[in-house]
DRENDOMI-595211 format. One line per field, with one value per residue: residue number from 1; chain; x, y, z of N, C-alpha, C in turn. Coordinates in steps of 0.1 Angstrom, whole numbers. Each point is the difference from the previous one (the first is absolute). Layout:
N
num <- [NUM|...]
chaine <- [A|...]
neast <- [X|...]
nnorth <- [Y|...]
nup <- [Z|...]
caeast <- [X|...]
canorth <- [Y|...]
caup <- [Z|...]
ceast <- [X|...]
cnorth <- [Y|...]
cup <- [Z|...]
***
This chain:
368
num <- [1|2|3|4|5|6|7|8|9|10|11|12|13|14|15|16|17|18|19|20|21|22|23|24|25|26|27|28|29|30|31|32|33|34|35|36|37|38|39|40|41|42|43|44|45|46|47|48|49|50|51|52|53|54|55|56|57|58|59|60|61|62|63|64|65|66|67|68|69|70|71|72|73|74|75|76|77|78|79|80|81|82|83|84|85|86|87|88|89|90|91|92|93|94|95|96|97|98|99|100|101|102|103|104|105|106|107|108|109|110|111|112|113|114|115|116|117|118|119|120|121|122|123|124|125|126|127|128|129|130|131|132|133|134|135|136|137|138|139|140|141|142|143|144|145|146|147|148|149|150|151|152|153|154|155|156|157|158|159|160|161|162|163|164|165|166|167|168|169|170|171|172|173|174|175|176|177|178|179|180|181|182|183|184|185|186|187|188|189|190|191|192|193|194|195|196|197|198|199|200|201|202|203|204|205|206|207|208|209|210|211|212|213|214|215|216|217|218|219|220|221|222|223|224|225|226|227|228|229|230|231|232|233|234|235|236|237|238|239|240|241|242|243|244|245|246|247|248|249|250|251|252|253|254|255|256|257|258|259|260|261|262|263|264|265|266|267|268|269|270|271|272|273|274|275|276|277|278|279|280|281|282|283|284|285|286|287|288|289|290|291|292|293|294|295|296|297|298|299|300|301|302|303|304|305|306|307|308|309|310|311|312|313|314|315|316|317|318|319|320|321|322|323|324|325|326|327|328|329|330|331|332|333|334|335|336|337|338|339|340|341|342|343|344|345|346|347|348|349|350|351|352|353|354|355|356|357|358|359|360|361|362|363|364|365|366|367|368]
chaine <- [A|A|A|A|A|A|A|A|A|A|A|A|A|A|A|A|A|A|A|A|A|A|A|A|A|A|A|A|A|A|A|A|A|A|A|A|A|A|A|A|A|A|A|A|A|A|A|A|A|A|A|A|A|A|A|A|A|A|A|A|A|A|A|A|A|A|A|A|A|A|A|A|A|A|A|A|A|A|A|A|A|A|A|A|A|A|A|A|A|A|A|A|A|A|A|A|A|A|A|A|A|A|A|A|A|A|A|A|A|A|A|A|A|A|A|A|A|A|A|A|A|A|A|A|A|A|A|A|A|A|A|A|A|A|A|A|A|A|A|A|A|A|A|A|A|A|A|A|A|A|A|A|A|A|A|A|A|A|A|A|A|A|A|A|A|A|A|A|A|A|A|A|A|A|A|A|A|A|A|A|A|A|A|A|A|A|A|A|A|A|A|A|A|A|A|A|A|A|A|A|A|A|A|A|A|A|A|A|A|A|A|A|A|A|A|A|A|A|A|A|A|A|A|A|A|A|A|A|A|A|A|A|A|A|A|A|A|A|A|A|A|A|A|A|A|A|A|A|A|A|A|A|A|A|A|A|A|A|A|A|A|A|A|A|A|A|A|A|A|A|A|A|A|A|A|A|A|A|A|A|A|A|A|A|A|A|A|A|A|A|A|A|A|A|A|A|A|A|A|A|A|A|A|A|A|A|A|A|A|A|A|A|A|A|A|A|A|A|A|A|A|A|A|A|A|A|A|A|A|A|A|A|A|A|A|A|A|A|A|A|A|A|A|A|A|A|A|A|A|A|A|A|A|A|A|A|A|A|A|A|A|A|A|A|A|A|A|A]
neast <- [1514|-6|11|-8|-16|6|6|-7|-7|9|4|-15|-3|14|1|-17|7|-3|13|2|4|1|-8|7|9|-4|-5|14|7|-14|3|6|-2|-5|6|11|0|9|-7|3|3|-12|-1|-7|-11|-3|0|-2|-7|6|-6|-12|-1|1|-6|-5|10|-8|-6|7|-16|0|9|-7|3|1|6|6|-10|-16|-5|-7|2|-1|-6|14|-1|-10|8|-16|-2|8|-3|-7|0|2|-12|-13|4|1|-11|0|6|-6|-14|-2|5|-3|7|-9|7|-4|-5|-10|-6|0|-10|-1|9|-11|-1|0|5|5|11|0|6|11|-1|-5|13|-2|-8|7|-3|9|-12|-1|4|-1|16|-4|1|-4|-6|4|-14|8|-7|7|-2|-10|11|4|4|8|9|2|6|2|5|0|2|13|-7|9|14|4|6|1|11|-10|-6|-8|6|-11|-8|7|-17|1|-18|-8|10|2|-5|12|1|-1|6|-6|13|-10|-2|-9|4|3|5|1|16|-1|12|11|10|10|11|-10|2|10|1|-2|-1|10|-13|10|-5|-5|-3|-10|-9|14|-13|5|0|12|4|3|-3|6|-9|9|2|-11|-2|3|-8|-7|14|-1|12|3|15|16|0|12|7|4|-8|-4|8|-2|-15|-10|9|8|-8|8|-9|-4|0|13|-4|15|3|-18|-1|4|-1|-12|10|0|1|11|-12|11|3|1|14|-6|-4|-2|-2|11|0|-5|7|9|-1|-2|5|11|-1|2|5|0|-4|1|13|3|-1|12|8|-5|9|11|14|10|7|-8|-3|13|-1|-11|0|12|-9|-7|14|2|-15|1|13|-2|-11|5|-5|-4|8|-5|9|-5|20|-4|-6|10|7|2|-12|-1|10|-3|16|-4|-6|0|-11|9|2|-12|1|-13|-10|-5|-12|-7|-1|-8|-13|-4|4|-11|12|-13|5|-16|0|11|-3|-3|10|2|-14|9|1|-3|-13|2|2|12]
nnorth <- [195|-6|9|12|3|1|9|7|-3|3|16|8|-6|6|10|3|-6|5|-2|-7|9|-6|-7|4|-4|-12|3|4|-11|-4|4|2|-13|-4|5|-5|-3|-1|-12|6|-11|-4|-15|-5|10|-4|-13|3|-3|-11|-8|6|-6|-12|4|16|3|5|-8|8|0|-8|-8|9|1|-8|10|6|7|-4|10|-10|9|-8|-1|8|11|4|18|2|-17|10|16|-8|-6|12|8|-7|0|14|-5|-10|10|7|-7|13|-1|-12|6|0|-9|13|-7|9|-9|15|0|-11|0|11|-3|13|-7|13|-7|0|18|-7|11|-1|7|2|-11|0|12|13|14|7|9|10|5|11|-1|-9|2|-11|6|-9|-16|6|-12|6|11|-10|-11|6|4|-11|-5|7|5|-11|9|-4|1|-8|-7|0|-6|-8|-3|-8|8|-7|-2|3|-12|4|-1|-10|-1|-12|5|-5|10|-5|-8|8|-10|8|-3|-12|4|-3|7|14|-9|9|0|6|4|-3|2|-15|4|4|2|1|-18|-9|12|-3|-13|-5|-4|-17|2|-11|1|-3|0|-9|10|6|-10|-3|-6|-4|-5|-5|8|1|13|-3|7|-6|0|4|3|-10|-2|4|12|2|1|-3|-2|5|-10|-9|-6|-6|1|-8|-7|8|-15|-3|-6|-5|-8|-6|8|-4|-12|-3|10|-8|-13|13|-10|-6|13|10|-13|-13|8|8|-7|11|-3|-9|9|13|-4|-2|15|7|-2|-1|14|2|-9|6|8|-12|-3|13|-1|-14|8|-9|-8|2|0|13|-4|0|10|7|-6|2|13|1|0|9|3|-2|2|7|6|-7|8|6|15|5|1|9|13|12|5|9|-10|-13|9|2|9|-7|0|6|0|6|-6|-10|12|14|-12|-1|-9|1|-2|9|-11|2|-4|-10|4|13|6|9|10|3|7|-6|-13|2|-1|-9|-11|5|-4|-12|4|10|6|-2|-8|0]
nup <- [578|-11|-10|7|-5|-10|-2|2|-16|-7|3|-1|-12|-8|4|-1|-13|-13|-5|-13|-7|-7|4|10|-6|-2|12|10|-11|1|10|-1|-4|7|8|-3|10|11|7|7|2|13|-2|-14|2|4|-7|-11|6|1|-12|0|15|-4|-8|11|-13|5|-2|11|0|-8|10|3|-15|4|8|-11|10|-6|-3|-1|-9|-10|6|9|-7|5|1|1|-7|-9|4|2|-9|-8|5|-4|-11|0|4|-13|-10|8|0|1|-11|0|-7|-9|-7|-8|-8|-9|-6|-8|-4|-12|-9|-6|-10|1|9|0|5|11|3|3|-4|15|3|6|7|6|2|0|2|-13|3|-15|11|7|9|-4|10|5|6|5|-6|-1|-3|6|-6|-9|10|14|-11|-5|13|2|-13|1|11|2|13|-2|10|10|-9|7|8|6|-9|12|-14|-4|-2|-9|-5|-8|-7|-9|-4|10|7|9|9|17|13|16|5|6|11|-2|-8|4|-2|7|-7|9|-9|10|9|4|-2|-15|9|-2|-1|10|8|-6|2|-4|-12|3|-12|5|-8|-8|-5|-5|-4|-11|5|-12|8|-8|-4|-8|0|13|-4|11|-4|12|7|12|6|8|4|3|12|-7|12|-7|-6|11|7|-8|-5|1|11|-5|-7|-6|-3|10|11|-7|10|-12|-6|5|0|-7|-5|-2|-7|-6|-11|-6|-6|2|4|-9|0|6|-13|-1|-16|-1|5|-7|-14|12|5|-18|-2|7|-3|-8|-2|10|-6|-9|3|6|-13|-2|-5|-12|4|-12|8|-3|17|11|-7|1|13|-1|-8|5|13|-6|2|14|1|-5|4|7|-1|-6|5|-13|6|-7|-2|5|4|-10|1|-4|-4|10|2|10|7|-13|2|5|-10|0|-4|9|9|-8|-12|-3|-8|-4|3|-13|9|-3|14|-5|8|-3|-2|-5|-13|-5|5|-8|-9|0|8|-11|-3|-4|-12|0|-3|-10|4|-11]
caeast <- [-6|0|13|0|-9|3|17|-2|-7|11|10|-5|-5|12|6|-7|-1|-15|-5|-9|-10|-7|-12|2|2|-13|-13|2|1|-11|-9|4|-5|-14|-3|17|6|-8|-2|12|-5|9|14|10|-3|12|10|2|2|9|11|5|9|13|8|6|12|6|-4|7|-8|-7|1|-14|-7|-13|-15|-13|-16|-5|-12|-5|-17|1|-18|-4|-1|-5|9|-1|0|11|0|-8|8|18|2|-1|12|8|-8|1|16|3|-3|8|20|4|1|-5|6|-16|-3|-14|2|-14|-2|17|-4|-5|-1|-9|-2|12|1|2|13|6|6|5|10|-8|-12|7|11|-3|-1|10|-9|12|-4|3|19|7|6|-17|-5|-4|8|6|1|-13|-8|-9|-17|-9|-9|-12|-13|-5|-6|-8|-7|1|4|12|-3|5|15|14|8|-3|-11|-1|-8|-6|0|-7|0|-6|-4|2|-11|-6|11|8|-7|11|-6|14|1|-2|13|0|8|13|5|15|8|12|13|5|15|2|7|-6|-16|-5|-4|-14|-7|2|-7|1|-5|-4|-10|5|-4|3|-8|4|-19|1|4|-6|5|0|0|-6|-4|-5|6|-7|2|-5|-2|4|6|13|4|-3|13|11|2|7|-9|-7|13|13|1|-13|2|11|8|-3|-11|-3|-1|12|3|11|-1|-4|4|14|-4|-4|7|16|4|9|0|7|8|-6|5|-10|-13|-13|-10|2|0|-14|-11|-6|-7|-18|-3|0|-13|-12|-1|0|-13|-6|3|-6|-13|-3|-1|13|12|17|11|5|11|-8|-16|10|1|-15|6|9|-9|-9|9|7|-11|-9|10|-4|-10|4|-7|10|-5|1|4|7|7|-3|-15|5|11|-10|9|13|10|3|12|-3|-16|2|-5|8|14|0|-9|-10|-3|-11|-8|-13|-9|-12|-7|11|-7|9|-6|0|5|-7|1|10|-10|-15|6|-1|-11|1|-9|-9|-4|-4|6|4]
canorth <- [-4|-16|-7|6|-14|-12|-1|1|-13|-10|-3|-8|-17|-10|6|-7|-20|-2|-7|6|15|-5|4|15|9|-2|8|15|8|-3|13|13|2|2|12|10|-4|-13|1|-12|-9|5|-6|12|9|-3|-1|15|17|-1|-4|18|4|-11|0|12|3|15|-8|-8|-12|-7|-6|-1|-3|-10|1|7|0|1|5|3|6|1|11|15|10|16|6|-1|-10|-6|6|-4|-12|9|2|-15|-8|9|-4|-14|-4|6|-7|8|2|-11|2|-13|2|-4|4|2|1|3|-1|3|4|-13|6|12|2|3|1|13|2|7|8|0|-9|-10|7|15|12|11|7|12|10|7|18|16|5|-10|-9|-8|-10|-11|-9|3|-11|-3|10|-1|-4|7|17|-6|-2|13|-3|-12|5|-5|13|-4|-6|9|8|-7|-8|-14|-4|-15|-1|-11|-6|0|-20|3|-13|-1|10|10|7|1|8|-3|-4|1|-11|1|1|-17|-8|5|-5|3|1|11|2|0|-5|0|17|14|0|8|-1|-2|9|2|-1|-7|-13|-5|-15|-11|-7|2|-6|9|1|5|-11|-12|-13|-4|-13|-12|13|5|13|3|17|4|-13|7|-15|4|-7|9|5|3|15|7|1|11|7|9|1|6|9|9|4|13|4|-4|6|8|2|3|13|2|-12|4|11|-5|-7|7|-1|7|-4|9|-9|-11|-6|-1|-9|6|-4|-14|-4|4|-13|-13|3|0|-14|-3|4|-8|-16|10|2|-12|-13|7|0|-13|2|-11|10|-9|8|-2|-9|-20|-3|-6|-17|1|-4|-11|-13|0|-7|-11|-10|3|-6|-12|-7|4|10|13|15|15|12|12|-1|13|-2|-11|4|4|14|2|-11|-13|-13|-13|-3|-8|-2|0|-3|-10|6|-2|-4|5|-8|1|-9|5|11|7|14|3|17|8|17|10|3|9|13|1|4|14|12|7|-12|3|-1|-16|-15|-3]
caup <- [12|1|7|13|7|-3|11|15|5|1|15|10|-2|8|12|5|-1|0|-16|-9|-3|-17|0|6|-9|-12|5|-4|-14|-9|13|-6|-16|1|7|-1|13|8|13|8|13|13|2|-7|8|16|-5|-7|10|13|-9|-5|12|3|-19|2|3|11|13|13|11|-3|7|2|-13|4|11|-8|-1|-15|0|-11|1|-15|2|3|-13|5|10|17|8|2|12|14|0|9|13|5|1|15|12|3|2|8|14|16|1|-5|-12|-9|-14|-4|-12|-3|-17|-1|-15|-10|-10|-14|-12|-1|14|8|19|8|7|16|0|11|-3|17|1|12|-6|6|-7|4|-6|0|5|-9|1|-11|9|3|14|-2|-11|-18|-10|2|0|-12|6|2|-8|-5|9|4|-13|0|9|14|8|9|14|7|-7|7|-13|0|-2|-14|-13|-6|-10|-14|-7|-11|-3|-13|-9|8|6|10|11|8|8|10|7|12|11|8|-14|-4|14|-1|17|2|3|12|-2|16|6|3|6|-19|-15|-5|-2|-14|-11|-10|5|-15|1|4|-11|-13|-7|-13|-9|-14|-6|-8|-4|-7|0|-13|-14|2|7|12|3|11|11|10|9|11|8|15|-7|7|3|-13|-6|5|1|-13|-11|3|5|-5|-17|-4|-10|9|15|0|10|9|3|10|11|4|11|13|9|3|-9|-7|-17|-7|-10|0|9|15|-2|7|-5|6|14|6|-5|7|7|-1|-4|15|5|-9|9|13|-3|-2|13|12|-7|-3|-18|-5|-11|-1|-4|-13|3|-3|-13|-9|3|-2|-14|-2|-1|-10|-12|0|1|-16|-11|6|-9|-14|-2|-3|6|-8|9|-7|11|5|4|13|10|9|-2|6|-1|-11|1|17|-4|-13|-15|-12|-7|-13|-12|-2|-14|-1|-6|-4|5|1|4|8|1|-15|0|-17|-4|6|15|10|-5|14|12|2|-1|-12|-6|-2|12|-3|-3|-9]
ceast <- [0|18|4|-2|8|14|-7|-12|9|8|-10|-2|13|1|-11|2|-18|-3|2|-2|-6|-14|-8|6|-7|-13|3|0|-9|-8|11|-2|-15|-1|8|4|-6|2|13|-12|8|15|13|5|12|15|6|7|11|15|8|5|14|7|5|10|5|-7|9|-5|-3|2|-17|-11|-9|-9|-9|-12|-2|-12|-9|-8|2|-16|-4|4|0|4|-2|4|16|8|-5|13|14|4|-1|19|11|-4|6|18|3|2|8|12|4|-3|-1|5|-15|-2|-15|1|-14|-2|11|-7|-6|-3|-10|-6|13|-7|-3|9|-1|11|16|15|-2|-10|1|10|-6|4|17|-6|12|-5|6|19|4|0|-18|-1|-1|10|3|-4|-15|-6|-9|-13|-9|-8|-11|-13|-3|-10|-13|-13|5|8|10|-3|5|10|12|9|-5|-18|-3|-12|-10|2|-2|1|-6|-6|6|-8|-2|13|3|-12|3|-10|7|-1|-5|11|2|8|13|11|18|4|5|8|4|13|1|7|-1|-12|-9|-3|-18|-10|2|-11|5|-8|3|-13|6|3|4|-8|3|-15|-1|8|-8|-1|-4|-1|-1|-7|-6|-1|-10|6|1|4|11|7|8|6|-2|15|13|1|8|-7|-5|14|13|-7|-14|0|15|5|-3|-9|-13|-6|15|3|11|6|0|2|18|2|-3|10|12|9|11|-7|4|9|-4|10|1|-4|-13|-12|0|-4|-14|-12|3|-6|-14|1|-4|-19|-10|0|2|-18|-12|0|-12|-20|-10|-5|9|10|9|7|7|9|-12|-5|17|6|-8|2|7|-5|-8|5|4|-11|-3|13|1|-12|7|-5|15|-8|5|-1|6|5|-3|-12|0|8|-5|8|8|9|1|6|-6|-7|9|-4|8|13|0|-9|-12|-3|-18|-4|-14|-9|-18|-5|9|-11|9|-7|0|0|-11|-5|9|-8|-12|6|8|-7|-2|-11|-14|-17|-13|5|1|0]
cnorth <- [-16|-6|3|-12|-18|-3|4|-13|-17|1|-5|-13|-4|5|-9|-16|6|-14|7|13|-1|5|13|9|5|4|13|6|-2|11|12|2|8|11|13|-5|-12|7|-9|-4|11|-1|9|13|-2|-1|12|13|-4|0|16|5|-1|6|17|2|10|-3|-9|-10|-7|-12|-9|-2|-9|1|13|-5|5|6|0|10|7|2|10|6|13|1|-1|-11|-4|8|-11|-10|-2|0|-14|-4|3|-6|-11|0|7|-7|6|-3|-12|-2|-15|6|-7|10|0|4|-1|-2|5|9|-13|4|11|3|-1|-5|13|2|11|13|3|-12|-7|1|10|5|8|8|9|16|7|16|6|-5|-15|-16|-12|-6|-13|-3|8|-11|-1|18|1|-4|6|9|-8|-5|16|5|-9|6|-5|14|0|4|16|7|-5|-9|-11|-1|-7|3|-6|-7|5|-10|9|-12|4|18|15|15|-5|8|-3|-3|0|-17|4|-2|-14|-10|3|0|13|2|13|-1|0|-5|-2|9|13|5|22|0|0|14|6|-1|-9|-18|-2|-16|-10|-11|5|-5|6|-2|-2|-10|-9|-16|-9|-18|-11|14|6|10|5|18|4|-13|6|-11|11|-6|8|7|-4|12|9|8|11|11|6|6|19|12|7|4|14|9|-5|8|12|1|3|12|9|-6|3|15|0|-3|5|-1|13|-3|9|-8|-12|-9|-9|-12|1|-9|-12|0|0|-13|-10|3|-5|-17|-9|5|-13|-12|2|-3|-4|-5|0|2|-10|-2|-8|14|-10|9|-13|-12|-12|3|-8|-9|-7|-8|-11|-14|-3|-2|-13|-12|1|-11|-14|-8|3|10|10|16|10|7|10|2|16|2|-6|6|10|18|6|-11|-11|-7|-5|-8|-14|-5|9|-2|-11|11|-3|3|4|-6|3|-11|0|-15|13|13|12|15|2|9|10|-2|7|18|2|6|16|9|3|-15|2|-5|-16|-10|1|-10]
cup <- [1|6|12|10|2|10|14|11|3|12|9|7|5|15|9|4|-1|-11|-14|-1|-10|4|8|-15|-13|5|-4|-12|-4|10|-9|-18|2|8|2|11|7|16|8|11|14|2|-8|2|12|-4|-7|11|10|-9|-6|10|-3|-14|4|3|10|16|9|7|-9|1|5|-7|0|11|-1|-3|-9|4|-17|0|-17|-3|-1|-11|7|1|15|6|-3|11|12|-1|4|13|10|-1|8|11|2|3|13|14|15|-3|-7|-14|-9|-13|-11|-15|0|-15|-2|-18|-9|-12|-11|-11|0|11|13|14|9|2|10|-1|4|0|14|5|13|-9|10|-10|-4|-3|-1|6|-13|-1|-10|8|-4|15|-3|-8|-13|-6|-1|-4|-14|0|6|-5|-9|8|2|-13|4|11|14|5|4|14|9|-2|9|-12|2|-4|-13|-9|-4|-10|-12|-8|-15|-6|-15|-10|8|8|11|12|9|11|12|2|18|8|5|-12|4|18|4|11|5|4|13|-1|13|2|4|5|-11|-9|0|-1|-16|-8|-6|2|-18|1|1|-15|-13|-12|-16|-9|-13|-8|-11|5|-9|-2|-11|-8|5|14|13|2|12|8|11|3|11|7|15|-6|6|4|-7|-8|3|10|-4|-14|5|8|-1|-12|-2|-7|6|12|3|17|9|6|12|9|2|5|17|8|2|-9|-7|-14|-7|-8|-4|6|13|-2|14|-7|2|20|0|-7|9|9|2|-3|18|2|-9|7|11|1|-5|14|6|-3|1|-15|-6|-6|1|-2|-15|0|-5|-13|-11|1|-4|-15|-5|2|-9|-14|-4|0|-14|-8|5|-10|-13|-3|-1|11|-1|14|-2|8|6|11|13|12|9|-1|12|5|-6|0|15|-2|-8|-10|-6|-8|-11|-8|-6|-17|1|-10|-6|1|2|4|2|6|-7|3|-11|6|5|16|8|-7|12|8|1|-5|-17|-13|-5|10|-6|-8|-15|-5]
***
């Protein structure tokens, strides 16, 4: 932790023009001899969390890395108050459509005293439930969860494919317990396409707000368990990936059906026609919402700006090209005609092995 502390207290001071870290560094290692850890200043705090924007290798926007809002709230512990807190931050990044890129970093971990966590791989998910015939209502990626919120005593929602989950938080020591999110937190759009005047009685919709929940961030050694962030989405995201992947919502199928589609062959490329479809629907329906969204063409221009400013100051920037390249019309995009170098950089936000265990129900039912 001290050489943690020590390299992450240094980028700051330089990146800042603060001066000196010498003496910033010698508080901290004489605060962690004496206690196991230390406290970061706000600033730090700030700094830290935007810097773990800018250092995610699978992240296309970050372009925006700096105008990440900081919610301190390294106070809250409870399960409940980190439930109230959640939802507050849906609220704040929400603002009626205009999407705010915003982090809430709630208490870290400290020697014999774990952080809180957030179960929940977002703080929206929609439920899945699995039927008799093999199939699941709803999100398959969320059917582990749900059977634990249910376990836990949550009644589940109406049974549609879009009911939203609660929170499960867990304090230090204690069991996981679940909390609904209010409606006034959870902002969504429904689906609509300018052409088909068919599509919208469909039902399909999605939320406004990608808040990822189950992430570490990690700062100078020390491990924030519980810190929600989000930018806004690409329509990708929820159009090629969420509602079509096969493991997923599996939408194409049906939708191409709809549209008359030739899917007796892939030849046809029916599955290619029908994802620009949904996709057209999805930023179709933001628009029309007044919900932030980016398609995949500007967020990878986007990029390349954000490359080309970083490698300007002297900043190496790590990327995973599997991650970068947008899942449909990759070659139209010009992030993919070069090569990228996946970088371990820290601040970083970082998925441990058992938060991807939470996020599917699995882990046991108190903090290890």
């Amino acid at each position: 932790m001290v050489r943690a502390a020590a390299e992450f207290l240094t980028l700051h001071h330089t990146e800042r023009r603060l001066g000196d870290p010498s003496r910033r560094i010698a508080a901290v290692r004489a605060e962690i001899a004496e206690t196991g850890t230390y406290r970061h200043t706000t600033e730090e705090l700030v700094f830290g969390a935007r810097v773990a924007w800018r250092n995610a290798n699978r992240c296309i926007g970050r372009l925006y890395w700096h105008s990440l809002r900081v919610r301190d709230r390294r106070d809250v512990r409870t399960a409940r108050d980190v439930a109230d807190a959640s939802a507050d931050h849906l609220r704040e990044a929400t603002r009626d459509g205009r999407i705010r890129p915003l982090i809430t970093v709630f208490a870290p971990d400290g020697p014999g005293r774990p952080g809180p966590r957030i179960w929940n791989e977002q703080l929206v998910r929609y439920a899945g439930y699995p039927r008799p015939d093999g199939g699941v209502t709803g999100d398959p990626r969320n059917a582990g969860l749900t059977a634990l919120a249910r376990r836990l005593g949550w009644p589940g929602g109406p049974g549609t494919p879009f009911d939203v989950l609660p929170l499960v938080v867990q304090e230090a020591d204690e069991k996981p317990r679940w909390f609904p999110l209010p409606d006034d937190a959870v902002l969504e759009v429904p689906l609509d396409h300018p052409e088909y005047a068919w599509w919208r009685p469909l039902g399909l919709r999605w939320h406004a707000v990608p808040a990822l929940a189950n992430m570490c961030l990690e700062i100078g050694g020390v491990c924030y368990p519980a810190a929600p962030f989000n930018g806004w989405y690409m329509g990708t995201e929820i159009g090629a990936r969420n509602l079509a992947d096969t493991d997923r919502y599996d939408l194409l199928p049906f939708l191409a059906e709809r549209l008359g589609l030739d899917t007796r062959t892939d030849r046809s490329l029916w599955k290619d026609r029908t994802l620009v479809e949904l996709n057209r629907s999805v930023l179709y329906s933001f628009d029309r919402a007044g919900v932030t969204v980016s398609d995949h063409h500007t967020e990878s221009r986007h990029f390349l700006t954000h490359l080309g400013r970083e490698e300007r100051k002297g900043r190496r920037v790590g990327a995973d090209w599997s991650w970068i390249v947008p899942p449909i019309s990759g070659s139209a995009t010009p992030v993919f005609h070069r090569t990228y170098e996946p970088l371990e950089q820290r601040p970083a936000y970082v998925h441990h092995p058992e938060a991807h265990a939470r996020a599917d129900g699995r882990g046991g039912e108190v903090l290890v």
